[in-house]
C-alpha positions in Angstrom: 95.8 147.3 133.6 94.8 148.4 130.1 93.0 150.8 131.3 95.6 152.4 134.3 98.2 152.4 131.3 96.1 153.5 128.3 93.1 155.7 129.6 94.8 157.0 132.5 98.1 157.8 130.5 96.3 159.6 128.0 94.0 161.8 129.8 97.1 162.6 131.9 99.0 163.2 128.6 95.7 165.5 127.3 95.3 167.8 130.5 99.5 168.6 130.7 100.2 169.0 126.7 98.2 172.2 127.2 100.4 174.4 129.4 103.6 173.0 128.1 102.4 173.6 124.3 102.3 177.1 125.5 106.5 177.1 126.6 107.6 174.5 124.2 105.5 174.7 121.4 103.2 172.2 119.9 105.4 169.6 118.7 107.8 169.5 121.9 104.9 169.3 124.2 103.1 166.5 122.5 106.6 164.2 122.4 107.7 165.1 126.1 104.2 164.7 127.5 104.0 161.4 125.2 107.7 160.3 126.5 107.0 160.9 130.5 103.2 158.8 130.0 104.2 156.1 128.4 107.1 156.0 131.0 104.1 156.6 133.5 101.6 154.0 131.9 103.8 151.1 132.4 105.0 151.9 135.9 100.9 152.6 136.9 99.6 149.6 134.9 102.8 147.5 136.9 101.8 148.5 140.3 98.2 147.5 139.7 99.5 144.4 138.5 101.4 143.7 141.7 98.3 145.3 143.5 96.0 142.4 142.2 98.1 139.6 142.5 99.1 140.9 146.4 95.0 140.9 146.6 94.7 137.6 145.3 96.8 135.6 147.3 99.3 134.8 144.9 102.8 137.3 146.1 102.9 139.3 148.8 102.5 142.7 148.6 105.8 143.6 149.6 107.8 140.9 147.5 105.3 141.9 144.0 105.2 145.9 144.3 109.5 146.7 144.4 109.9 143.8 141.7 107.0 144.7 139.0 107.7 148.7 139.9 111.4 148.3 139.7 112.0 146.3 136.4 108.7 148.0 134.6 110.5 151.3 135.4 113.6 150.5 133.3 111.3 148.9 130.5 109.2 152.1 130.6 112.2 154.3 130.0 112.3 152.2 126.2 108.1 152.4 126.3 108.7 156.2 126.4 112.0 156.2 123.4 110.1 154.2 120.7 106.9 155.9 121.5 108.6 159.6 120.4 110.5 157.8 117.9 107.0 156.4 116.5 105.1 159.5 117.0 108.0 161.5 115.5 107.5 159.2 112.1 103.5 159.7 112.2 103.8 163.5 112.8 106.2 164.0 109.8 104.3 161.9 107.7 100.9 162.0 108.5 100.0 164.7 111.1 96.2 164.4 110.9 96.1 161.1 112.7 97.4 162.5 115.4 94.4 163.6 117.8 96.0 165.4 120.3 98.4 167.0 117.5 97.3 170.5 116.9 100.3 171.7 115.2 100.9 172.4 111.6 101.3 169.9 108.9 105.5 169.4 109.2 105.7 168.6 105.2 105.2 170.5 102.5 101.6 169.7 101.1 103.6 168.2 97.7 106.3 165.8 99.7 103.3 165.0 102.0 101.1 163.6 98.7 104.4 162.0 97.5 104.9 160.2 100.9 101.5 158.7 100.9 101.7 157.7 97.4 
């Protein structure tokens, strides 16, 4: 599951920033794309979940997918709000640990050095 929701998400995340970067700019693209993967990630790494218990014996298939899928939908909707509200923090703060951020510092290099200090 860590890897439907983490590896997957991201190189999802890393292949659609591009074309939106170019409407929205940098900074829009990377927090939409970021917001509709986590969303994504939990809802994928759910239905494997409920894949793999239908597989080994333990639900049934139709009883695990709707309740994993439905419930990890409305907890992905809060995955993808704290992960812009997070993101939003590191970008303003510290940009450059941001891989997929290719944007412009957001701070002025002096209330950046003031930040970290």
């Amino acid at each position: 599951m860590a890897i439907v929701a983490g590896l997957l998400s991201y190189a999802l995340l890393k292949v659609m920033k591009k074309p939106l970067a170019k409407r929205l700019g940098e900074k829009a693209a990377l927090l939409s794309s970021a917001a509709v993967f986590a969303w994504l990630g939990i809802v994928l790494a759910s239905a494997a979940c409920a894949i793999e218990l239908s597989l080994s014996g333990t639900v049934p298939f139709h009883i695990a997918f709707p309740a994993m899928v439905g419930v990890h939908s409305l907890i992905g909707i809060g995955e993808g709000f704290i992960t812009v509200v997070v993101l939003s923090v590191v970008l303003q703060t510290r940009p450059d640990l941001v891989n997929a951020y290719q944007g412009p510092a957001l701070m002025p290099a002096g209330v950046a050095k003031e930040a970290q200090s």
